[in-house]
C-alpha positions as CSV (number, residue, x, y, z in Angstrom):
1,X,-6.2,9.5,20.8
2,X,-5.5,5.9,19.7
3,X,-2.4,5.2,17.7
4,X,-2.8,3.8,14.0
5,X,-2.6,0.3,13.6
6,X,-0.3,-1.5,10.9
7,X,-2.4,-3.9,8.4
8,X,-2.0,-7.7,8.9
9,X,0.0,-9.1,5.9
10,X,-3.1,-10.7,5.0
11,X,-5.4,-7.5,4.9
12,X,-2.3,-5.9,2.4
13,X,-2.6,-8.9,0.5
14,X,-6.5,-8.4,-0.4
15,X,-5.6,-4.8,-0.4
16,X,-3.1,-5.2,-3.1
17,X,-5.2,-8.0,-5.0
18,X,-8.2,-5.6,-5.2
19,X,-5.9,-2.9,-6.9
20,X,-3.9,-5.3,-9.0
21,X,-7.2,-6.4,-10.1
22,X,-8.5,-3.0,-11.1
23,X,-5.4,-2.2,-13.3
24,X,-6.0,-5.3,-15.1
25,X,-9.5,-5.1,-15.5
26,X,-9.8,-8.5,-13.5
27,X,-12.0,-9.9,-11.0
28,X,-9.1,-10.0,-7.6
29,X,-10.4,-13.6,-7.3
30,X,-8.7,-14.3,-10.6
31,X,-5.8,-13.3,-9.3
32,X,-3.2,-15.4,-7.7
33,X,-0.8,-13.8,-4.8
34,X,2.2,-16.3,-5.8
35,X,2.0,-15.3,-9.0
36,X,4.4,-12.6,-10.5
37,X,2.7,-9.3,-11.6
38,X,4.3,-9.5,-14.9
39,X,2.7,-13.1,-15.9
40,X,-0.9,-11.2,-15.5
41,X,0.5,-8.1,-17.7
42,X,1.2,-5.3,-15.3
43,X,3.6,-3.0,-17.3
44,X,5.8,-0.6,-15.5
45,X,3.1,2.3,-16.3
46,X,0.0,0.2,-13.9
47,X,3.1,-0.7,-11.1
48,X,4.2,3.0,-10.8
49,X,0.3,4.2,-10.0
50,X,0.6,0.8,-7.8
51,X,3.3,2.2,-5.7
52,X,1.6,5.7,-5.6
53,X,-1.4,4.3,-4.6
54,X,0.2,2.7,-1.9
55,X,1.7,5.9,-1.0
56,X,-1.1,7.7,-0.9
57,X,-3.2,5.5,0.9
58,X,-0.8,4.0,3.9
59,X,1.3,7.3,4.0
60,X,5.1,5.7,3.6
61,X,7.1,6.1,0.3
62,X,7.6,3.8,-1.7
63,X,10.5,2.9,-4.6
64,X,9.1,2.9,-8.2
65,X,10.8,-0.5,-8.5
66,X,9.0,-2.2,-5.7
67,X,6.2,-4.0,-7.9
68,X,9.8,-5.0,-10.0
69,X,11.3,-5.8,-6.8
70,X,9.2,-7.8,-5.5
71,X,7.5,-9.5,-8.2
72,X,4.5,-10.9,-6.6
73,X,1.4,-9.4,-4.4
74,X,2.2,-11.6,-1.5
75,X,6.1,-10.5,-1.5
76,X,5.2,-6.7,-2.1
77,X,2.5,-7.4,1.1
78,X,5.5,-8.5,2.6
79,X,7.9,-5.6,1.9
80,X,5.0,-3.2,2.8
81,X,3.9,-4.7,5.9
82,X,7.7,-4.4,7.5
83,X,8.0,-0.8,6.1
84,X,4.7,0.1,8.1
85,X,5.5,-2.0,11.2
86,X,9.2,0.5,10.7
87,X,6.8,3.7,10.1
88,X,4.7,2.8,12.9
């Protein structure tokens, strides 16, 4: 039995650019990791399903306020990746 592996920062960066893209009904390409969430128009209703989804998919919790928190993918990809390295 092998023991799960955490995601590179970068493969939580596409990961999150993918959903962040769905919510907005935008191609990921379009959007920009360095730029906050808010400037695209992610209100507090798409960054709670966010955080679930991230839940739900890499099994740790996750605060509500995390998209708030940290305002952009690539500083949520960070947050996340340390709380899996933790969980892992």
């Amino acid at each position: 039995m092998s023991l799960p592996t955490v995601p590179t920062e970068q493969s939580l960066i596409d990961w999150l650019t993918t959903r962040v893209g769905a919510y907005l009904r935008r191609d990921p390409a379009e959007i920009d990791s360095t730029v906050p969430l808010a400037e695209y128009g992610l209100d507090s209703v798409a960054a709670l399903s966010l955080c679930g989804d991230v839940e739900d998919h890499f099994g740790i919790p996750v605060d509500p306020t995390a998209a708030w928190d940290f305002p952009t993918v690539r500083a949520l990809a960070g947050h996340l990746w340390k709380e899996l390295e933790n969980a892992g």
